[in-house]
C-alpha positions in Angstrom: -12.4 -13.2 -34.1 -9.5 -13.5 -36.9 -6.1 -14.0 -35.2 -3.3 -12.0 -36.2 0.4 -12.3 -35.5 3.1 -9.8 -35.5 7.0 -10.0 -35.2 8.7 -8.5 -32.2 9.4 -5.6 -34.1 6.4 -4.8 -35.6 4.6 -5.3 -31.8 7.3 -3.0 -30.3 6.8 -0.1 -33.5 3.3 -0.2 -32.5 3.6 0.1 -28.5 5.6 3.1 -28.9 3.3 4.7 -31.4 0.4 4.2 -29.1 2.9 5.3 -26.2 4.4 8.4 -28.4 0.8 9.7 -28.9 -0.5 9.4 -25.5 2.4 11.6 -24.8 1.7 14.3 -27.4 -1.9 14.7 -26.1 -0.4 15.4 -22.6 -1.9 12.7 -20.9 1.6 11.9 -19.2 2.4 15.9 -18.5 -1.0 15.9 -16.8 -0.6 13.1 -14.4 3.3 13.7 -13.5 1.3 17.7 -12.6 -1.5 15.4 -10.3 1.2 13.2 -8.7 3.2 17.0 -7.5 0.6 18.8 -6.4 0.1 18.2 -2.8 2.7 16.9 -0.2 1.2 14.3 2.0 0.8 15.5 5.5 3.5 14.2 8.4 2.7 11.2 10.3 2.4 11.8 14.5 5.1 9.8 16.7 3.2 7.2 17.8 3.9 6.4 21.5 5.4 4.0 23.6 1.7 2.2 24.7 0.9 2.7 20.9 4.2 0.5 19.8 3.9 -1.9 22.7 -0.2 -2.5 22.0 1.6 -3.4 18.4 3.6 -6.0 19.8 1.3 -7.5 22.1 -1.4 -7.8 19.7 0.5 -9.3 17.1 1.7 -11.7 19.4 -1.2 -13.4 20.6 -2.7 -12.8 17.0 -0.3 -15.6 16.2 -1.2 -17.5 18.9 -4.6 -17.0 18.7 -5.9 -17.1 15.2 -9.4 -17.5 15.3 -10.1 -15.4 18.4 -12.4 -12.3 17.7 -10.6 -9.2 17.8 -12.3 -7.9 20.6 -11.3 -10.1 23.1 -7.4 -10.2 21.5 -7.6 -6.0 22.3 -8.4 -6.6 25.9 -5.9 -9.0 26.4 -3.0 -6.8 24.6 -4.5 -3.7 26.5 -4.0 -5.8 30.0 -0.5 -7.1 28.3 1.0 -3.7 27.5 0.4 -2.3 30.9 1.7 -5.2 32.7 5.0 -5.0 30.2 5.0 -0.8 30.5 4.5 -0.9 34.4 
């Protein structure tokens, strides 16, 4: 594959050329109309338990690395009612 080089100049004339075109095709009109259409839906208010579970889990996550997931979840469950009661 022959190399070729360019100055700075002629690298930037030929980015905004490619970018200019793209543009008159509508390819950037189109996906600014995409990116509009649809509001995403609003998140529920996640609970107290919810938040606390969070916490608990992360927390012995740390401690606990290698510890299936499982197991981490029944602990955190056990935690959060102790910490909620």
């Amino acid at each position: 594959m022959p190399t070729v080089t360019m100055t700075l100049e002629e690298y930037e004339a030929l980015r905004s050329l490619i970018s200019s075109e793209r543009e008159s095709e509508g390819a950037s009109l189109a996906e600014r109309d995409v990116s509009l259409g649809k509001p995403k839906p609003k998140r529920r208010k996640k609970s107290k338990y919810q938040r606390e579970l969070g916490r608990q889990l992360k927390m012995l996550k740390v401690k606990h690395p290698r510890t299936k997931i499982t197991a981490l979840m029944k602990r955190a469950h056990r935690a959060t009612r102790k910490a909620l009661k």
